[in-house]
C-alpha positions as CSV (number, residue, x, y, z in Angstrom):
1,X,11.5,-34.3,91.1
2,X,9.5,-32.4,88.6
3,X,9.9,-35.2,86.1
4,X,8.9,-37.5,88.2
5,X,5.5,-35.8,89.2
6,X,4.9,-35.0,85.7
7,X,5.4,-38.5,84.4
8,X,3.2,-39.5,87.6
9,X,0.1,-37.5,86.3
10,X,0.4,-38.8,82.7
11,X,0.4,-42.2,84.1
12,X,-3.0,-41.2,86.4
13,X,-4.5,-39.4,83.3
14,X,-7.4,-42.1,81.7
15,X,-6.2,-44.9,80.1
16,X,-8.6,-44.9,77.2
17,X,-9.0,-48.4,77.0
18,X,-11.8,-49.8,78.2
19,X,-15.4,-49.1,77.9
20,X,-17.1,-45.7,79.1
21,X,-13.6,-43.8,79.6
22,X,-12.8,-45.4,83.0
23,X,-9.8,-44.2,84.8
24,X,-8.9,-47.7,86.4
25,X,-6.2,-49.0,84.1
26,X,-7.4,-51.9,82.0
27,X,-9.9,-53.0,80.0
28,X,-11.4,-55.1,77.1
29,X,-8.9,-53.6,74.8
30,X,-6.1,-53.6,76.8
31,X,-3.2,-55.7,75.2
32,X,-1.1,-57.7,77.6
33,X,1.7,-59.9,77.5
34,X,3.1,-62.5,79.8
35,X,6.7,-62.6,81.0
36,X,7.8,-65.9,82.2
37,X,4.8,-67.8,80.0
38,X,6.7,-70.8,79.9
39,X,6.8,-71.8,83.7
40,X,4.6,-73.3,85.8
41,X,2.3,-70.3,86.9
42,X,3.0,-68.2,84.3
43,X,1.3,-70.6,81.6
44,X,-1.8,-71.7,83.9
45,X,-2.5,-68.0,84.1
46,X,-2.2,-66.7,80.7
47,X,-4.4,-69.9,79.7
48,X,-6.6,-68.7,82.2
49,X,-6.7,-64.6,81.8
50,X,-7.1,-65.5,77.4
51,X,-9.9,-67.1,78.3
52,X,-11.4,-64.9,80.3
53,X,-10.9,-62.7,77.3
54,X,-8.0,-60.6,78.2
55,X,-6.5,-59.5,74.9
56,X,-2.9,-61.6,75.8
57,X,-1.2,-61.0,72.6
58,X,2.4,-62.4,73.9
59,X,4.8,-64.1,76.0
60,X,8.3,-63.7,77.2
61,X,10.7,-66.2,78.5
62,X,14.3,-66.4,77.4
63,X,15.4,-68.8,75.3
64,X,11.8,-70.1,74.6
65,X,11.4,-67.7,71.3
66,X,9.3,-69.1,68.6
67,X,6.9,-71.2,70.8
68,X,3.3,-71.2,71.6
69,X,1.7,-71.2,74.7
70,X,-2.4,-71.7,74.6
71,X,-1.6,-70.3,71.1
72,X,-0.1,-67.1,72.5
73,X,3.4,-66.6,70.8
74,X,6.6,-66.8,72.9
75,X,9.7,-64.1,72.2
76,X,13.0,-64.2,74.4
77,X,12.9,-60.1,75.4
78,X,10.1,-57.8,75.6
79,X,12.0,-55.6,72.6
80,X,11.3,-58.8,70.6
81,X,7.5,-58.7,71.2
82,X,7.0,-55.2,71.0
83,X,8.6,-55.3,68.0
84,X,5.7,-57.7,66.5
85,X,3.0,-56.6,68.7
86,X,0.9,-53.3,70.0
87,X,1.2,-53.4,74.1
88,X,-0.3,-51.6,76.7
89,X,0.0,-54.1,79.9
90,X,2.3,-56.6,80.8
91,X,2.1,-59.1,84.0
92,X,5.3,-60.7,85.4
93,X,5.3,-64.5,86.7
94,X,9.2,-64.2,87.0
95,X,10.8,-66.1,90.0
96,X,11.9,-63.1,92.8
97,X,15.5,-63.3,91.9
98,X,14.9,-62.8,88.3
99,X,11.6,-60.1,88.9
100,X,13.7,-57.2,89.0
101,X,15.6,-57.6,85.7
102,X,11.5,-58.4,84.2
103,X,10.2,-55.1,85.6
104,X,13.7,-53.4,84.3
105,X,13.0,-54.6,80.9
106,X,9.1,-53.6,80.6
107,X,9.5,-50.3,81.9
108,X,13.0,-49.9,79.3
109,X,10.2,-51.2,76.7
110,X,7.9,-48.4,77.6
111,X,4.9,-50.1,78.8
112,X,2.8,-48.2,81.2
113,X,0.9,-50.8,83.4
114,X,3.1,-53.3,85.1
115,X,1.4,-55.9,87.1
116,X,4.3,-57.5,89.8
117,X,2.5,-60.7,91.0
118,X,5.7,-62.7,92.6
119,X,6.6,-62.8,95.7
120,X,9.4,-62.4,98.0
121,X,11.5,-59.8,95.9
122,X,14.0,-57.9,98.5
123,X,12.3,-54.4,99.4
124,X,15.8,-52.4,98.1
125,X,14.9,-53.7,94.9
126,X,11.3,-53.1,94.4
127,X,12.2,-49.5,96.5
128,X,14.8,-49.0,93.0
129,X,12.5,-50.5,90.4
130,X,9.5,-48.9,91.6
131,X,11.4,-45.6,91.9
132,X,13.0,-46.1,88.1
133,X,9.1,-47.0,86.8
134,X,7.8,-43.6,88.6
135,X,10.4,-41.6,86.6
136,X,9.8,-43.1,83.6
137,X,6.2,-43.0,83.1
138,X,4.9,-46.3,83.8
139,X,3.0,-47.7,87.2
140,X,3.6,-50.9,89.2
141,X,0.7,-52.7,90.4
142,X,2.8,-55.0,93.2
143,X,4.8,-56.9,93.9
144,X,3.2,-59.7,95.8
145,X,0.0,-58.7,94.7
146,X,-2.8,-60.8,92.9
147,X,-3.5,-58.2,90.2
148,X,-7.0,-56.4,88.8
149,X,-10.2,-57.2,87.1
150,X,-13.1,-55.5,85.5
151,X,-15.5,-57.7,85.3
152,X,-16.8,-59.4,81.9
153,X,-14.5,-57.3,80.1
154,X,-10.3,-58.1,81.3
155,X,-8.6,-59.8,84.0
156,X,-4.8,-59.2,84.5
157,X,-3.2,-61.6,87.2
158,X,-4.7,-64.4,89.4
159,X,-8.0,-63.5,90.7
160,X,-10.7,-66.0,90.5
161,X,-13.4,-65.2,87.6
162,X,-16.6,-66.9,89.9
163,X,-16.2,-63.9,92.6
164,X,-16.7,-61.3,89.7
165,X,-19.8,-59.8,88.0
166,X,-20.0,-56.3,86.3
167,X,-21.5,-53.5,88.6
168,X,-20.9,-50.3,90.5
169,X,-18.6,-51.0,92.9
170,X,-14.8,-50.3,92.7
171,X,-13.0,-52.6,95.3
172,X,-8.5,-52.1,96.6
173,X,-7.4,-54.2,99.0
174,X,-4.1,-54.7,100.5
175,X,-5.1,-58.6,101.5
176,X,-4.9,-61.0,98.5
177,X,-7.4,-63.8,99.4
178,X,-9.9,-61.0,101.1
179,X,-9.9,-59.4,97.5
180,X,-11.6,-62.0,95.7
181,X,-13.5,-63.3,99.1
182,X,-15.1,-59.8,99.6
183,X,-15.7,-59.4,96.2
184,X,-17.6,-62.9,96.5
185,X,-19.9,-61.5,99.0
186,X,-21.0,-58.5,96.8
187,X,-21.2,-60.5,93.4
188,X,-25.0,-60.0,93.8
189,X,-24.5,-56.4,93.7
190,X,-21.2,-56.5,91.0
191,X,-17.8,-54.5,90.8
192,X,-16.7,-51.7,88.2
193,X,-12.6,-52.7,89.0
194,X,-11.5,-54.5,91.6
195,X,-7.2,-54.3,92.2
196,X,-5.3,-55.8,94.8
197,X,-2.2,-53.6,95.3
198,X,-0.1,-55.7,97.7
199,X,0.7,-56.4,101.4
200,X,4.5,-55.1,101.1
201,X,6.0,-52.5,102.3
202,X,7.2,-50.6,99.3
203,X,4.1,-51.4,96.7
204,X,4.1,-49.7,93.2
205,X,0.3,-47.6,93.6
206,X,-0.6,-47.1,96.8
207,X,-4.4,-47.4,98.3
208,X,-5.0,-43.8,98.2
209,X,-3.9,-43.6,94.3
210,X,-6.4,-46.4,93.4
211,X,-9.1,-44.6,95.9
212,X,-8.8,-41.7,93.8
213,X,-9.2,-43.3,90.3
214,X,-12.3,-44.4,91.2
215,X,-13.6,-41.2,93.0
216,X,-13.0,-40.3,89.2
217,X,-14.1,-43.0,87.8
218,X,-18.0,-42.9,85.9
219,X,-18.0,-46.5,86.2
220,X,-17.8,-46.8,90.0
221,X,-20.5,-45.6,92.4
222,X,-19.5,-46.9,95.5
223,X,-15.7,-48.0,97.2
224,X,-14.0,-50.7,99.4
225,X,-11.5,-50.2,101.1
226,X,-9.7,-53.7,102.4
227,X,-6.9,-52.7,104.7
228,X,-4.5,-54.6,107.2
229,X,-2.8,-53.1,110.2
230,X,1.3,-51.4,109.0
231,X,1.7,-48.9,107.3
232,X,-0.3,-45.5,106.8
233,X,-2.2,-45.8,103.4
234,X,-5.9,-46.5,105.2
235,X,-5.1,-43.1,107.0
236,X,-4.2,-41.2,104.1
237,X,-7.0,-42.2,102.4
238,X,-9.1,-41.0,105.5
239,X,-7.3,-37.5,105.2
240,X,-8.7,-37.4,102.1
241,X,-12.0,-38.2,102.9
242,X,-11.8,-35.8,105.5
243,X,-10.8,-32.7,103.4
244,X,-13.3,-33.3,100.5
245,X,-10.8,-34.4,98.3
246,X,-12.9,-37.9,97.6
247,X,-16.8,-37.2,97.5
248,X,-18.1,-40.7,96.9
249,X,-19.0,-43.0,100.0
250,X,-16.6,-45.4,101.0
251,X,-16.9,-48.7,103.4
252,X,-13.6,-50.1,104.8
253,X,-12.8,-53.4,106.6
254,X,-9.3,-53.3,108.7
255,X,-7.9,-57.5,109.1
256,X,-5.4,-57.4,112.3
257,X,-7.9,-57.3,115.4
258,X,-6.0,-59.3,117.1
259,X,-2.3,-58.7,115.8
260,X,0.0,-58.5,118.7
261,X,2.0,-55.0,118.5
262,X,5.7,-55.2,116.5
263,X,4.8,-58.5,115.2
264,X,4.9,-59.1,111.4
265,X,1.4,-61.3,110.4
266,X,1.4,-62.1,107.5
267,X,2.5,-59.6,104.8
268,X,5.7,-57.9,105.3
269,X,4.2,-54.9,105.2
270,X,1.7,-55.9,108.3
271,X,4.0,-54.1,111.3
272,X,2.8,-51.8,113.4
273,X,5.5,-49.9,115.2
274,X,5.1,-47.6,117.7
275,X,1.7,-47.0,117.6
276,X,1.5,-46.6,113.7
277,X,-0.1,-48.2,111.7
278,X,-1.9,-50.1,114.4
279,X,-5.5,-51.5,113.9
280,X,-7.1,-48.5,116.4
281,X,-5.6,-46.2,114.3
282,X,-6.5,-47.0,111.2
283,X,-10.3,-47.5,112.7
284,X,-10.1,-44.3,114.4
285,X,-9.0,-42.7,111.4
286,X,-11.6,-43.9,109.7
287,X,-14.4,-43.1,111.8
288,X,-13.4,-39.6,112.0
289,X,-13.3,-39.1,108.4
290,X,-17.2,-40.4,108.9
291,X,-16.0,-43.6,106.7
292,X,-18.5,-46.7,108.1
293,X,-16.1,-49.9,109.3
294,X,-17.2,-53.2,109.2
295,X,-16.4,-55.2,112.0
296,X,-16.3,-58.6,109.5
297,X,-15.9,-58.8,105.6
298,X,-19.5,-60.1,105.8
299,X,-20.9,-56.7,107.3
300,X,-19.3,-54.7,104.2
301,X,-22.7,-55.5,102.3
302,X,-25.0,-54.2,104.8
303,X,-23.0,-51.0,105.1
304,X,-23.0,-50.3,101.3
305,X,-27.3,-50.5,101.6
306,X,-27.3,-47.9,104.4
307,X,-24.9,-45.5,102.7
């Protein structure tokens, strides 16, 4: 257990590579590479994050070594590409029964940041691979998650560019398409990092981890908070809030008004079981914690100009 905390904290500690010392994981110098390049999603997105100007310096997909994808060079194992190339990051766009053995192989390669975008991986294996990362010093962003951005300078998964511009404000949401669509309605006013951890129930970096990097972060004045009813992170993060443990201001948004109780909407990790994780908790939490909710993602602006 004490390994695991202690490789915990050295993965929390600054990652040193992006502008201004942030503390959110990426940026314009991070160097990524792609495992499954060759497929379908896997190519469209590398294409897309290179250019953005995400430092993609490789691709993996077995039995695909020596190729070119967008001009990013293809190896068949991650020990291949480390061999020829400096990486920090890597992003898998491996089918779920094959995502497990991807994330295995990163984390084996030492990489630190590990960015699950596919879906519909079995929870006992992201609970094991997760679990196996923590211990070894790397985080999981994921799985079923679309990824992170810091605007103008990297983009690591499938967020859409147009709803970024560089600014203040350090956005984590749970909900995939309310990441980019809340971030479209504060473009005007821009975002230092904005990460979408994931709607399952066993996630790599939980809400409250990516709340706290930013309460650290000199890049981020203000946070958002984009939850969904299951599960307990939106409380936790109130506890904190409550006991001083974050100081800057914070606006949340809760989707599930109208979730019917013990029903799975949506993500797999939207369940609300007896009486946790329900939407009035998480509100109520909230509000005691003196956190301002906004009743629709369009309110979330007009609650960042009165705080």
């Amino acid at each position: 257990m004490e390994n695991a905390r202690k490789s915990r904290n050295k993965v929390l500690a600054r990652c040193g590579k992006c502008s201004g010392g942030c503390t959110t994981l990426i940026g314009k110098d991070t160097r990524v590479i792609v495992q499954g390049i060759t497929g379908k999603e896997g190519s469209f997105h590398a294409t897309r994050m290179k250019e953005y100007g995400t430092r993609v310096v490789a691709g993996v997909s077995p039995g695909k070594g020596g190729s070119l994808v967008s001009g990013i060079p293809v190896y068949d194992t991650v020990q291949d590409a480390i061999k020829e190339h400096e990486v920090d990051a890597s992003i898998i766009f491996v089918p779920a029964k094959f995502a497990s053995d991807a994330v295995y192989e990163a984390v084996d390669a030492g990489i630190k940041l590990i960015v699950v975008v596919t879906e519909h991986i079995p929870v006992i294996d992201v609970a094991k691979f997760t679990r196996y990362a923590l211990t070894r010093g790397s985080r999981i962003i994921g799985p079923n998650c679309p990824g992170l951005i810091v605007p103008e300078e990297s983009l690591l998964g499938i967020l859409p560019p147009r709803a970024f511009k560089k600014g203040k404000i350090g956005i984590v949401s749970r909900s995939g398409t309310l990441t980019y669509e809340v971030s479209e309605l504060l473009k005007d006013r821009g975002q230092s990092t904005v990460i979408g951890i994931g709607g399952d129930p066993i996630i790599g970096t939980k809400m409250q981890d990516i709340v706290k990097m930013f309460d650290e972060d000199p890049q981020t004045e203000e946070i958002v908070v984009i939850g969904e009813i299951g599960g307990t992170m939106e409380e936790e993060v109130a506890k904190m809030k409550s006991e001083g443990r974050i100081k800057k201001h914070i606006v949340a948004y809760i989707a599930g008004l109208t979730a019917p109780k013990e029903k799975r909407m949506g993500h797999a990790g939207a369940v609300v079981y007896m009486g946790m994780g329900t939407f009035d908790s998480k509100i109520n939490a909230f509000r005691k914690a003196g956190i301002p909710v906004a009743k629709t993602p369009y309110e979330i602006k007009d609650l960042l100009l009165k705080v």
